[in-house]
C-alpha positions in Angstrom: 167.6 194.5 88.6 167.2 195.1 92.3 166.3 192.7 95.4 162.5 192.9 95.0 162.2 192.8 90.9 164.5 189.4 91.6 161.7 188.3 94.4 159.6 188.7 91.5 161.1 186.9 89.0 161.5 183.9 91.5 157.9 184.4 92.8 159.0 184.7 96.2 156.3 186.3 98.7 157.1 187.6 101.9 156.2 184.8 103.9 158.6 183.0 102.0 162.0 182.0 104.0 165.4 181.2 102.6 164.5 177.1 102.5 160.7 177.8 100.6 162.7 180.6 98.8 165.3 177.8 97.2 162.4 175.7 96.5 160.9 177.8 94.1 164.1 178.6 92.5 165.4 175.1 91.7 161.3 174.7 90.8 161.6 177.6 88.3 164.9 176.7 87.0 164.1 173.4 86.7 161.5 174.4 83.8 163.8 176.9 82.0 167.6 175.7 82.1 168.3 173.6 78.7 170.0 171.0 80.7 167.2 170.2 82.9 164.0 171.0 80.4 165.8 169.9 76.6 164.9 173.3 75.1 168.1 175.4 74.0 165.8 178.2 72.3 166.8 181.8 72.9 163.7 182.8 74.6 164.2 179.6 77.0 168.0 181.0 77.4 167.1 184.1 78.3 164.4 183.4 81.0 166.7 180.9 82.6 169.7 183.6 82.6 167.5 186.2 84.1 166.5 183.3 87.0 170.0 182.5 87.3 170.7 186.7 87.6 167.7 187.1 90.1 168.9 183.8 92.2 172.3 185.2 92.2 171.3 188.9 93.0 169.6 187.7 96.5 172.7 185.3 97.3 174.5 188.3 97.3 172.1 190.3 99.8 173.1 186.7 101.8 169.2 186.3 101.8 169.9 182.6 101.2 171.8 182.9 104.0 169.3 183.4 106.9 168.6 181.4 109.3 165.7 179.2 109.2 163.1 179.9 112.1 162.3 176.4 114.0 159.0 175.1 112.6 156.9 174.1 115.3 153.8 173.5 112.9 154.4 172.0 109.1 152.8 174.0 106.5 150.7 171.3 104.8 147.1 169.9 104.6 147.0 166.8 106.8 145.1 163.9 105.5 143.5 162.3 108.9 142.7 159.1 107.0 145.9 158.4 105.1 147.8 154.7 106.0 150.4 155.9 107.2 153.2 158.6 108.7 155.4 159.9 106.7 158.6 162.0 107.1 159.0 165.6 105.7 162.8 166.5 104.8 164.7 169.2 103.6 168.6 170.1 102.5 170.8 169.7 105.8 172.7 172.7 104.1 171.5 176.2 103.7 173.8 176.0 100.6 171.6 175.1 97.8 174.5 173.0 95.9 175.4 171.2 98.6 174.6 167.6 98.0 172.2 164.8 99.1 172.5 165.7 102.8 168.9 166.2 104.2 166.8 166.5 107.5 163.7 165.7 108.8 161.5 168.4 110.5 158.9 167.4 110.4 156.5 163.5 110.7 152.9 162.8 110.3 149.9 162.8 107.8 151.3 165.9 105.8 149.8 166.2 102.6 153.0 167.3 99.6 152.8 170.9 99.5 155.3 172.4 96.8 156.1 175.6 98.2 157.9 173.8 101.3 158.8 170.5 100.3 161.0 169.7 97.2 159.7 166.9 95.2 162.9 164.6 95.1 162.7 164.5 98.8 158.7 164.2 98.7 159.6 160.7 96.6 162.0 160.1 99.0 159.8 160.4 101.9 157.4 157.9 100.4 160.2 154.9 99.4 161.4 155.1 103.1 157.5 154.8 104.0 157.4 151.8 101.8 160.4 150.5 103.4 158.9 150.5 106.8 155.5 149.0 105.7 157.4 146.0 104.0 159.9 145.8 107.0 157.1 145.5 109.6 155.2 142.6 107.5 158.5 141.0 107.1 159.4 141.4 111.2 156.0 139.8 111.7 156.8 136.6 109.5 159.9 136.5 111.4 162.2 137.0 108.3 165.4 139.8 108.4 167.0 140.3 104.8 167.3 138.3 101.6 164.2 139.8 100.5 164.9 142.7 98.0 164.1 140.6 94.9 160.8 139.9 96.3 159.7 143.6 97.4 160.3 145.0 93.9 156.5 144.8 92.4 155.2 145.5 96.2 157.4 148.1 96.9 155.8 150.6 92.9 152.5 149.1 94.2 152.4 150.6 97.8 154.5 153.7 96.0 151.5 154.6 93.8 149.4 154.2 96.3 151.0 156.4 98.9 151.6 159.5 96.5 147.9 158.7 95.5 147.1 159.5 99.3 149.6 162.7 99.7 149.1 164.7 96.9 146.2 166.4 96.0 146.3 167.0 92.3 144.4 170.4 91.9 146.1 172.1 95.1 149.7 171.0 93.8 148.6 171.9 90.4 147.7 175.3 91.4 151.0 175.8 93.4 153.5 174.4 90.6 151.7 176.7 87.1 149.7 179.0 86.3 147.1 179.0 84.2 147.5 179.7 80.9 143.6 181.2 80.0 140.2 180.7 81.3 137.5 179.2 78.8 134.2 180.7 78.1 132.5 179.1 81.3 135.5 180.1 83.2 137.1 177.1 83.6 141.1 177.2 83.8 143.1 175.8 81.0 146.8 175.1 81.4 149.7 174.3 79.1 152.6 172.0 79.9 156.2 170.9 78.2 156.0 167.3 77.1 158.3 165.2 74.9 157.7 162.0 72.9 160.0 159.8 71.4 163.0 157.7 72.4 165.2 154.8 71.1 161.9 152.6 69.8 161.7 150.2 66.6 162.3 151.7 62.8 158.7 152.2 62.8 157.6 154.5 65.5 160.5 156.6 64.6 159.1 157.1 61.0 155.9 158.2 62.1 157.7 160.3 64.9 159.6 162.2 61.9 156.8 161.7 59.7 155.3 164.5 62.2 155.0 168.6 61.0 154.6 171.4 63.6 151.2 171.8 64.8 149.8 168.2 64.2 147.8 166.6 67.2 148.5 163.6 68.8 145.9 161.7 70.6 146.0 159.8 73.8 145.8 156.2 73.1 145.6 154.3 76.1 146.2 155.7 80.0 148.1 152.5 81.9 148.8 153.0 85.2 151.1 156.1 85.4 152.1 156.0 81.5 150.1 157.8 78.6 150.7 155.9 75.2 150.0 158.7 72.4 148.7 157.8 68.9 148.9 159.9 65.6 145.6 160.9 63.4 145.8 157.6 61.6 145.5 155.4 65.7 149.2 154.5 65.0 151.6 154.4 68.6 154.1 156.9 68.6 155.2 155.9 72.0 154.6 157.7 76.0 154.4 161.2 76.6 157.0 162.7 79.2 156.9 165.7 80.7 159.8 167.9 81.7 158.6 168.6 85.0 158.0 164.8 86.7 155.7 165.7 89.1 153.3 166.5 86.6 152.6 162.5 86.4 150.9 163.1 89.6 148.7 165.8 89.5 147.7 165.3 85.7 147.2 161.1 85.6 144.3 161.3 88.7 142.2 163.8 86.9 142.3 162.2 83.6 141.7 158.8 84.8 139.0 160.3 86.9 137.6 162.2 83.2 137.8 165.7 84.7 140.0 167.2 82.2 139.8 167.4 78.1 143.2 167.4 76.5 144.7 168.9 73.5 148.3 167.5 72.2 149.8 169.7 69.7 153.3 169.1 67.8 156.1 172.1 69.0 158.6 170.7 66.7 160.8 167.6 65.7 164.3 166.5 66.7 165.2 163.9 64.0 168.2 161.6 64.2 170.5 162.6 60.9 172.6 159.4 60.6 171.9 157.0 58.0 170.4 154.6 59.9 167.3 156.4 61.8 167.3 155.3 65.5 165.7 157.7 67.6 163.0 160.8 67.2 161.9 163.3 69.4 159.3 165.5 69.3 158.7 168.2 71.7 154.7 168.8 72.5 152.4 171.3 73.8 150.1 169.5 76.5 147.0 171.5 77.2 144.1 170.6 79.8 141.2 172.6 80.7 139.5 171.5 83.1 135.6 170.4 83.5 132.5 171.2 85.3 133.2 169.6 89.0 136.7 169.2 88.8 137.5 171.5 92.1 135.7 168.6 93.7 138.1 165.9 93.1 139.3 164.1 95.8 141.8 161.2 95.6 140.3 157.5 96.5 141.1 156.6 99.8 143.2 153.6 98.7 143.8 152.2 102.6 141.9 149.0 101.1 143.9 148.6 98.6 147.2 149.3 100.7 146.0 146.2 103.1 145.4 143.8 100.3 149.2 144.4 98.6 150.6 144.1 102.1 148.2 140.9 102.7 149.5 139.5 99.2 153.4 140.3 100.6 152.9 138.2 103.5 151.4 135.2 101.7 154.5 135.4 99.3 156.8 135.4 102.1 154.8 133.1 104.1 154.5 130.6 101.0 158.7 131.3 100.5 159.3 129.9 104.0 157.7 126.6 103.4 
């Protein structure tokens, strides 16, 4: 393997720099390494040993080691009408297993773009913008601290609102996988790692062994950002998860908006071999293809909403001060 068959492997470009470069490394590894994804199959081994050999290949050409060029201009969509700022960080350390320490370079209406920003800092970005919303209300009622019990359903409220502002689900999902055909009319269909199946009652867990390779499973009711999934009989076999979490966010918008079929289709089962059966998994293969206008999606603007939960904040604090 040399330096540009690793590039490849990682999908660097040459516009990439050592920060985007790391990016799509811990992206790609993310998907592959059994650890991270669940999968110990020998063709999921491999193609996480030959990341591992490619990341480790450019490390020793010290191209993780280059400076990073001062970024006047973030490379993101802006959304002019979002609610609010938000900070974009990144690793303080050019080493990419360094730690939690992080730095912000960059502040305003930046859409999340995955080829510069890493999604655990993304999230990050948006709980401190949730913070500062909350704090402000709370500075205008006059009340510092004691408060953290009461933010808890305000705080996922204004969350899922904010990420509904900042990501665009078809330009993330184009950046984060590729495609895995095109239909007839030439509409793209993709394919994604998903998991069902977790410490439930006796029941679930018998229709989750119950399960042979290549059965579907149905979606049985979307709530909020959780898809309950039902066998061929309607009977709950529990949420779907996928091994790559910001697939929630590009995925849950277009199906609520009915802009994607999907197709769920049993990989294989994990079953539980003590005596006593407490817990199932099956691994599933979670195809969409897109419809006829889906390009034009565009996320609600949700400011509306944003000023009623922080509204309904105020009157709670208000009505706690009485």
């Amino acid at each position: 393997m040399d330096e540009q068959q690793a590039k490849r492997i990682l999908g660097i470009t040459e516009t990439d720099n050592a920060r985007t470069a790391k990016i799509k490394f811990r992206r790609l590894i993310g998907r592959y390494h059994p650890d991270a994804a669940g999968e110990a199959s020998p063709d999921f081994q491999e193609q996480a040993q030959r990341i591992n050999a490619a990341y480790s290949l450019l490390k020793s050409k010290n191209f993780f080691l280059e400076k990073e060029e001062n970024i006047i201009l973030w490379r993101a969509p802006v959304r002019d009408d979002a609610f609010v700022e938000r900070n974009i960080y990144a690793p303080y350390h050019m080493d990419i297993d360094s730690g939690g320490l992080y730095q912000t370079l960059a502040h305003g209406k930046y859409m999340w773009n995955p080829d510069e920003e890493e999604f655990q800092l993304f999230l990050r970005s948006l709980l401190h913008a949730v913070k500062d919303l909350l704090d402000e209300v709370e500075s205008k009622c006059g009340i510092y601290g004691g408060t953290d019990s009461l933010r808890v359903p305000f705080q996922k409220q204004l969350f899922h609102c904010l990420a509904m502002q900042f990501v665009d689900p078809l330009y993330c999902l184009e950046k984060i996988a590729d495609p895995e055909a095109m239909d007839e009319a030439g509409q793209k269909v993709y394919c994604f790692r998903a998991y069902i199946g977790e410490k439930q009652d006796r029941e679930i867990m018998k229709r989750m062994v119950s399960l042979q390779k290549d059965d579907v499973v149905y979606p049985a009711a979307l709530q909020d950002w959780k898809l309950m999934v039902a066998d061929s009989q309607g009977n709950d076999l529990g949420y779907i998860s996928f091994a790559e979490d910001e697939l929630y966010y590009c995925l849950f918008p277009l199906m609520r908006a009915h802009l994607v079929q999907t197709k769920m289709t049993v990989v294989k089962v994990q079953r539980n071999r003590e005596k006593y059966l407490r817990q199932a998994k099956a691994e599933i293969a979670f195809r969409i293809r897109m419809k006829k206008g889906a390009e034009q999606y565009r996320n609600p603007d949700m400011n509306r909403e944003i000023n009623q939960i922080l509204s309904a904040y105020k009157g709670v604090l208000t009505g706690r001060g009485r």
